[in-house]
N, C-alpha and C positions, 0 to 999 in steps of 0.2 A: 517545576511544580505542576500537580496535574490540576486540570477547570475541572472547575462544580459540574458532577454528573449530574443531566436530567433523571431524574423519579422515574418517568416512562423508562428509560435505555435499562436503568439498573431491572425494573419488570422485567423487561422483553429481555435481557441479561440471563436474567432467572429461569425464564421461560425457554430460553433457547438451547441453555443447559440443561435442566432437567428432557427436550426430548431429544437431544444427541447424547445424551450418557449411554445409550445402549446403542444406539448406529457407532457400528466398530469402524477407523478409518477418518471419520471425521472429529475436527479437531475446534472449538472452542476459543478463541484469541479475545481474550480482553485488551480492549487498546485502549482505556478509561476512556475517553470521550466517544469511544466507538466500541465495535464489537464485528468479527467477523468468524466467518465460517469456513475451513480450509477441510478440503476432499481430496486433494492430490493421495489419498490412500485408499481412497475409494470412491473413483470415478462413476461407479454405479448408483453411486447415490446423489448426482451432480441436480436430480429433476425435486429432491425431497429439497435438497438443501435450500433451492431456487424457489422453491415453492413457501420454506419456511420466512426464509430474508424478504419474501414479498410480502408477507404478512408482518415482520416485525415494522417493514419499513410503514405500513399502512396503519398500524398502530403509534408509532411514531408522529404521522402525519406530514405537513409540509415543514420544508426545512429541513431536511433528509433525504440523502440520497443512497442507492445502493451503487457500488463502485465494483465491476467484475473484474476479475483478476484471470492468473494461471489456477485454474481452479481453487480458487476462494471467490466469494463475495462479502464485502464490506458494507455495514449500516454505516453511515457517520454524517455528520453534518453537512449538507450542501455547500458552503460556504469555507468548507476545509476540504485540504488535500496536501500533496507533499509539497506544492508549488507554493503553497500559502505558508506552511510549515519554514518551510528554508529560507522566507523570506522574512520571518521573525527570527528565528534563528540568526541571520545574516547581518540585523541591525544592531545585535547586540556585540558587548566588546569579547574576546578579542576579534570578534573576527568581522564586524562593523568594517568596511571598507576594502577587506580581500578579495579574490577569489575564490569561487568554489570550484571543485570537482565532485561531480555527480555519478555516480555508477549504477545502473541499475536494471533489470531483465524482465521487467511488467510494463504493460501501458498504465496500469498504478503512478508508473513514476515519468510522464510523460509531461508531465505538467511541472516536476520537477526542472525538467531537462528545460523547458522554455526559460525559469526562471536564472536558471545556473548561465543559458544562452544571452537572455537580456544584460547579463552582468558579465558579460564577457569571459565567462569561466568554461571550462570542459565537460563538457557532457558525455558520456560514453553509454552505447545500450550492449549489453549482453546478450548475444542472438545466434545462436547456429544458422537463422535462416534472415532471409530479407525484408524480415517483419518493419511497417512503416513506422516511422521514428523521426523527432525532430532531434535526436541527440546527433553531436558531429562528431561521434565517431565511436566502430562496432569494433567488439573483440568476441569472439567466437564463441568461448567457454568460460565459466568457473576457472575453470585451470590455466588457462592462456591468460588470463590475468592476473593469474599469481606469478606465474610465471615470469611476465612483464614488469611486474611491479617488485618480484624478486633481481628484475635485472636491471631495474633502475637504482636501486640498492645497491648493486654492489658495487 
């Protein structure tokens, strides 16, 4: 079930919508308790997008943090992130007392990977390159991991 949006987020929501309906490429993500802006289709416009998430986030006020990505940035809650996320996630049944496996190709999910770490689970980042990471262990591609995961399967 999703949390009581704040009145501000659902504005700045409205606000952020109505001036990216015409910038062609960037892309609108309601995450209900958050909101982000994704340009990976239009890296030109990476200084407008930057420009607008500083204002949502300043309209917002404290308590709000903007979170950068592989070209997106995220408004959301200071106090959330994936590491928080998986860690309610984790207490609930069935899977209260498992392990996790983490997958993931952002420093987004960095904090993720700590959490899945503390809990003795697998953390894997997805990285062509030697980007720094606390996860313990890389796999190259999208496709190297299907791959893998197809041959654990069989």
């Amino acid at each position: 079930e999703r949390a009581a949006v704040a009145p501000a987020l659902v504005a700045v929501r409205n606000d952020l919508a109505r001036r990216t309906a015409q910038m062609s490429g960037v892309v609108l993500e309601d995450k209900g308790p958050a909101v982000a802006l994704h340009f990976r289709q239009a890296p030109e416009r990476e200084q407008a997008v930057r420009d607008m998430m500083a204002m949502a986030q300043k309209v917002m006020g404290q308590g709000w943090t903007l979170q950068h990505g592989k070209m997106v940035i995220e408004l959301r809650p200071a106090n959330a992130d994936k590491g928080s996320a998986l860690k309610a996630f984790m207490s609930e049944q069935p899977f209260k007392g498992r392990r996790a496996i983490a997958i993931g190709d952002d420093v987004t999910d960095e904090e993720m990977f700590k959490v899945v770490n503390a809990r003795d689970g697998l953390s894997i980042r997805v990285c062509e390159t030697e980007a720094p990471t606390v996860a313990t262990a890389r796999i190259a591609s999208p496709a190297a991991l299907r791959a893998l995961i197809a041959e654990l399967g069989a």
